[in-house]
N, C-alpha and C positions, 0 to 999 in steps of 0.2 A: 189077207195080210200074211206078212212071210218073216219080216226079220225087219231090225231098224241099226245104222250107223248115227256115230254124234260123232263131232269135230269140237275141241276145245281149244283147238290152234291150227295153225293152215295145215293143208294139205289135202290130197286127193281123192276125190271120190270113185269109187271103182266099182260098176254096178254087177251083180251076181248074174248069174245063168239063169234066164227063165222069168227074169224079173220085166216085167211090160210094163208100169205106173209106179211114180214115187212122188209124195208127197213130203216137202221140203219145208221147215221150218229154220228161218235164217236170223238173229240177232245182232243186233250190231253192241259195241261195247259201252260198257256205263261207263260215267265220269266221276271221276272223285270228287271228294264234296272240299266247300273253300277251309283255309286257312283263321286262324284266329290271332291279332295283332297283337294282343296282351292279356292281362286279366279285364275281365267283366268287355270281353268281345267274343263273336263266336259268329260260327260261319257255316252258309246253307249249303243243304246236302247236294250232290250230281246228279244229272236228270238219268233216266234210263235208255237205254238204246231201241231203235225200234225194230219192229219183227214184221219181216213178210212170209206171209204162207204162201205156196202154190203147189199145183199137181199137176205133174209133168208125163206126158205121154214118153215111157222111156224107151222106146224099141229103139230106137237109133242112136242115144246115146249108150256110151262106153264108159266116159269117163271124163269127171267135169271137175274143176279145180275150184277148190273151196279156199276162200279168205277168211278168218275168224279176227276181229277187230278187237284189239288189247283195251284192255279200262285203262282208264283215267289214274297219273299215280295220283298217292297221298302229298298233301303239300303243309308247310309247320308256317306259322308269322304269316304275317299280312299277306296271303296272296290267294288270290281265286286256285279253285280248280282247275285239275286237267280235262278236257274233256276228251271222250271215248272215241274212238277208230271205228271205221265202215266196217262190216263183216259182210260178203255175197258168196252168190253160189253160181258161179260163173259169170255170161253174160245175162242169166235170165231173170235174176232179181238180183236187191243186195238192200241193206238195210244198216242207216248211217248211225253214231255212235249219237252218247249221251252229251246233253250242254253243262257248261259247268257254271257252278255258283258262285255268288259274291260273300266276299268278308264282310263285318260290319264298319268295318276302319275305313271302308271305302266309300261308306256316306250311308248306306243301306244295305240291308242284307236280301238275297231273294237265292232263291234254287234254282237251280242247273234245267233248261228244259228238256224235254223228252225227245231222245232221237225221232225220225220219220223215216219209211219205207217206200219203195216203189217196186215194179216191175209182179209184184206178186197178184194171185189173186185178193185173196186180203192183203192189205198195209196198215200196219200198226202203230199208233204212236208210242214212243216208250213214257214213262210216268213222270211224273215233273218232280224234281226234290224240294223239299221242304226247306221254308227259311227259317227257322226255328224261331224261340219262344224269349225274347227277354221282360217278361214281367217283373219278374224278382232277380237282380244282377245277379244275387248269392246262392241262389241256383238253376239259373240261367240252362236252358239244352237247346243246342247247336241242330241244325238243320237234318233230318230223316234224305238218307237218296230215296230217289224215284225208283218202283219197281218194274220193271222189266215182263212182258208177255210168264216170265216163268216165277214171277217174285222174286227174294230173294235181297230188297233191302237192306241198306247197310244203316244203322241207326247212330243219331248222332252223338257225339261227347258231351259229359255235361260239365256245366261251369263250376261245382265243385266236389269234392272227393273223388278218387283211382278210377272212373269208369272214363275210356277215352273212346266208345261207341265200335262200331265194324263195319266191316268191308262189305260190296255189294257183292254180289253172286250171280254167274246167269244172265250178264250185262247188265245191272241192275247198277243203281249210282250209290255209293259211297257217303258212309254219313260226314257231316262237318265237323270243324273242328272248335274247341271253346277254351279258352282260358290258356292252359299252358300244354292243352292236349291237342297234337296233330290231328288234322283231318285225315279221312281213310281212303280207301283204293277203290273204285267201282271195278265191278267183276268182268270178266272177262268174255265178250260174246260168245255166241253158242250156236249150234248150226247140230240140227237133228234131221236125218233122210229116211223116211219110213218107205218100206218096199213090199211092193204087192203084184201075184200073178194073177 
């Protein structure tokens, strides 16, 4: 092992002098979690994105163009979530974003599923978000995102008192949102290239 690069937004990957093997880990992006219609509603968090590993014989490659897949935004009132963007690493894997969750206004509440992978040696599913808890209206909490291969769940709002939950992290999903508080943002994929002679 030699040295490692991460990507948090696109761009290109540029392999070192001497470097013959790189193992790739690719994320695709979380999705924010749903919207909440009014008071004593709340809404499931965003799935997580999924992750492909692979190790790549890099003698021949130079230099390979990496995509990193944005989260999912935050969304206020009756509306599902966004779901997350693909993040790859070239043509040789790639790894699709987070699914997004439903509000309760829309008949049912349920969480965002978990992105899927291909092309890698392993393929990951990302974690599925949580549709939150309404037992007690009056304090009701809104959907948990899905965690992401690196964690980093965003946890939901709850239906009463300041707390309006957080963001996901790491393509992780986005918690939901409840009462008069917005839902949040799933994080933004991630793309780590570990270098070895």
């Amino acid at each position: 092992f030699q040295s490692i690069q991460t990507f948090s937004s696109n761009g290109t990957y540029t392999k070192p002098a001497g470097i013959t093997k790189i193992k790739v880990y690719t994320t695709g992006g979380g999705a924010g979690g749903a919207g909440a219609a009014s008071n004593n509603d709340f809404g499931g968090g965003g799935g997580a994105g999924g992750t492909a590993i692979e190790v790549l014989d890099a003698t021949s490659i130079n230099t390979v163009t990496v995509t990193v897949g944005a989260g999912g935004a935050a969304v206020t009132g009756d509306h599902h979530g966004n779901a997350g963007a693909t993040s790859s690493f070239g043509s040789y894997h790639s790894a699709s974003g987070g699914g997004v969750g439903r509000h309760g206004n829309a008949g049912n509440v349920f969480g965002g599923a978990g992105g899927t992978a291909s092309g890698g040696d392993i393929n990951i599913t990302g974690g599925s978000g949580n549709y939150g808890d309404d037992s007690d209206n009056n304090h009701m909490a809104a959907g948990i995102g899905g965690s992401s291969f690196w964690g980093g769940a965003g946890r939901g709002a709850t239906g009463s008192g300041s707390y309006s939950g957080t963001d996901g992290v790491f393509g992780s999903g986005g918690g939901g949102g409840a009462n008069n508080h917005a839902s949040r943002a799933g994080g933004t994929g991630f793309v780590l290239v570990e270098e070895y002679k």
